[in-house]
C-alpha positions as CSV (number, residue, x, y, z in Angstrom):
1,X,19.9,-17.7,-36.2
2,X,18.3,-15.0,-33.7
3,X,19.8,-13.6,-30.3
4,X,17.4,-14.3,-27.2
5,X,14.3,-12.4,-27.1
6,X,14.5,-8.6,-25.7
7,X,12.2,-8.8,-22.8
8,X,13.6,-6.1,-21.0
9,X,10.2,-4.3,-21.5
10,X,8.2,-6.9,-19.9
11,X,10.5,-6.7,-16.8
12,X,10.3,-2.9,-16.4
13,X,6.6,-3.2,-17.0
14,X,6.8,-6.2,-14.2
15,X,8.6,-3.9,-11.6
16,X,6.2,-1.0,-12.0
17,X,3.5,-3.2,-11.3
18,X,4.8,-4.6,-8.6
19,X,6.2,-1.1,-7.0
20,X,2.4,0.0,-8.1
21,X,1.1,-1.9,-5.9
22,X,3.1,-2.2,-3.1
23,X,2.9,1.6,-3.3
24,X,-1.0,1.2,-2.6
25,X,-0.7,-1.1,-0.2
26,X,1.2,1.0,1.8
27,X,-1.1,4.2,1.1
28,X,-3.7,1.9,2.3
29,X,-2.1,0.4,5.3
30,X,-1.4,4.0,6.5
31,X,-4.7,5.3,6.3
32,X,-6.1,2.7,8.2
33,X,-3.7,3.4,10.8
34,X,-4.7,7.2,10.4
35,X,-8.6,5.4,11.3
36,X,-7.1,3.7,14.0
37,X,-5.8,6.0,15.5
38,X,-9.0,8.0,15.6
39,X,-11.2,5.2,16.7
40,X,-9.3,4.7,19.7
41,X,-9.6,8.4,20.4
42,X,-13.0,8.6,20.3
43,X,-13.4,5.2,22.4
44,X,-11.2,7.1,25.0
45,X,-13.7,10.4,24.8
46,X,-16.4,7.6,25.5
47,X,-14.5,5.9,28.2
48,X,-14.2,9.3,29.8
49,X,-17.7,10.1,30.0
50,X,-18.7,7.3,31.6
């Protein structure tokens, strides 16, 4: 009779997934902020002029 099956692998490989791509969606949230940021600048450069 066998043990259980090892699946420790498929849970590492789970995590870094899921860390992979919480990891880019917070690179990507953070660069659209960056955007943000710089859009509302130049709205306020426009605002300015007028």
């Amino acid at each position: 009779m066998e043990g259980p099956a090892d699946t420790l692998t498929y849970m590492i490989a789970g995590y870094a997934v899921i860390f992979g791509v919480m990891l880019i969606y917070l690179v990507s949230l953070i660069l659209r902020w960056k955007n943000l940021r710089k859009d509302i600048e130049v709205l306020k450069d426009l605002e300015k002029k007028d």
